[in-house]
N, C-alpha and C positions, 0 to 999 in steps of 0.2 A: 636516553637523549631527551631528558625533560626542560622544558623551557617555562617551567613554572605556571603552566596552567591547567586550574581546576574545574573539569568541567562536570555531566552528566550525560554526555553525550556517547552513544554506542560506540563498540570498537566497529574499525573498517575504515575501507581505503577515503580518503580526503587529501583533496588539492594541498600538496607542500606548501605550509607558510615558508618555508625556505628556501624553495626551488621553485621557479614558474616553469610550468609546462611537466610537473610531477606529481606524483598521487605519494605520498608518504600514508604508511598503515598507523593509524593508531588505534594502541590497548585498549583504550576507555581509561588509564591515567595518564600515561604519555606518549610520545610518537618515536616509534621504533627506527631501527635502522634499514627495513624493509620498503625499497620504493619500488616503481614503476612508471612507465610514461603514462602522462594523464588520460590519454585520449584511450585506454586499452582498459579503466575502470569505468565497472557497471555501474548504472546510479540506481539506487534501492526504490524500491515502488515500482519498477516497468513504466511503461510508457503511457503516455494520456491518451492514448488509441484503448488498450487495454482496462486504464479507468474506465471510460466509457460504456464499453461494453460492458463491465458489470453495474453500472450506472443502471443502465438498459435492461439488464437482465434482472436485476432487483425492483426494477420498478414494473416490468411487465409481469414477474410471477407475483406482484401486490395485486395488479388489476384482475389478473387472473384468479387469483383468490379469493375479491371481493366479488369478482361474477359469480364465482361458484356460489358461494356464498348466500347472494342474493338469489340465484337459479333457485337453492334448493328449499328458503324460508318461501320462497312461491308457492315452489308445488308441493308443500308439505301443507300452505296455510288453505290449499284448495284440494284435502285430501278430505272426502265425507268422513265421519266420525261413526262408527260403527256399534 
């Protein structure tokens, strides 16, 4: 069921250009004969609740890293030399 276009875009469900209110699956060359109702397809990436939180998570083990970090060039630079 090709309708002549060439894309790069991954296979997976996507809004029917033929049908409103349907998820037609496409291969990654064309769109199969495989539908579903749109509202029952997952949208890839999760939710921007989820973003967030790894947002948060990535930026708190940086600070955390850079304290350590600076902790330890302290008490290393305030260690007598023996």
């Amino acid at each position: 069921m090709s309708i002549g276009t060439s894309s790069t875009v991954a296979p997976g469900w996507y809004a029917d250009p033929m049908a409103p209110g349907q998820a037609r699956w496409w291969s990654g060359l064309d769109w199969t004969h495989h539908v579903q109702p749109l509202a029952s397809v997952a949208q890839p990436g999760g939710s921007s609740a989820d973003t967030w939180t790894a947002i948060a998570g990535i930026l708190l083990g940086g600070f955390a890293a850079i304290f350590a970090i600076g902790w330890l060039a302290v008490f290393f630079a305030n260690v007598p030399n023996r």
